[in-house]
N, C-alpha and C positions, 0 to 999 in steps of 0.2 A: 596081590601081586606087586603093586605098585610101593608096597611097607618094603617087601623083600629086599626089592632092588635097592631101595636107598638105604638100608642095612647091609647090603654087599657093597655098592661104594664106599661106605662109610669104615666097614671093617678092613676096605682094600686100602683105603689111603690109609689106616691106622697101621698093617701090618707090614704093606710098601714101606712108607714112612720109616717104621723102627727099623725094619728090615737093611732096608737102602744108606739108612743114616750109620748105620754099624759096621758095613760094610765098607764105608765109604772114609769112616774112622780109621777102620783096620788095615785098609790094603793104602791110604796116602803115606805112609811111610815106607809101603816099597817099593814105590815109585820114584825115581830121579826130578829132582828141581827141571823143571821146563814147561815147554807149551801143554802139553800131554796132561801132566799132573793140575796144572792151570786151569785147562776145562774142564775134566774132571770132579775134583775135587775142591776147588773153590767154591766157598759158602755165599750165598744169599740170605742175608738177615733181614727179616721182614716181621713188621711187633711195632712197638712203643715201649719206650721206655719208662724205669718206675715212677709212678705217680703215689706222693704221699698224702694222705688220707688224712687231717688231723680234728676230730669233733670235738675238740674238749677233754672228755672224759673217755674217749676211745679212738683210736688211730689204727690205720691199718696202711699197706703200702697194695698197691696194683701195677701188674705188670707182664706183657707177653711180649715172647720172640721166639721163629722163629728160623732156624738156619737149614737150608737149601740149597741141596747140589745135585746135581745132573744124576747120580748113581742113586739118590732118593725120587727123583721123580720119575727113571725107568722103573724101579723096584713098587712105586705106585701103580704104574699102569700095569705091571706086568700082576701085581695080585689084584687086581679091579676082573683085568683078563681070563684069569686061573679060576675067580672065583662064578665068573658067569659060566666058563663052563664045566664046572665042578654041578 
């Protein structure tokens, strides 16, 4: 029971997430410049940036970020939501 669950979290923030992020893409340009669009859709970028890797004979780079805004973290809770009671 207790797998389940954190494989419903886990798929709810993944599908919130894309879900919310796309949405949140699509509808900031018909929104009017001001307060509104401001809360909304302003991103929070949270990460590190790239780290290059150099061994000699092999190199590699690492790197995460990501960006968060208000219509992605309703669209998490709300599939976290859906899917407990689904």
């Amino acid at each position: 029971m207790r797998r389940r669950r954190l494989g419903n979290i886990v798929l709810g923030i993944t599908i919130g997430g894309i879900i919310g992020s796309a949405l949140s893409y699509l509808l900031s340009g018909a929104f009017p410049k001001g307060p509104v669009k401001n809360f909304f859709f302003s991103a929070l970028k949270v990460g590190f940036s790239t780290v290059q890797v150099n061994l000699g004979f092999f190199s590699f780079s690492l790197g995460l970020s990501i960006n968060i805004t208000i219509l992605t973290v309703i669209f998490i809770f709300l599939a976290i939501y859906l899917l407990y009671k689904l």
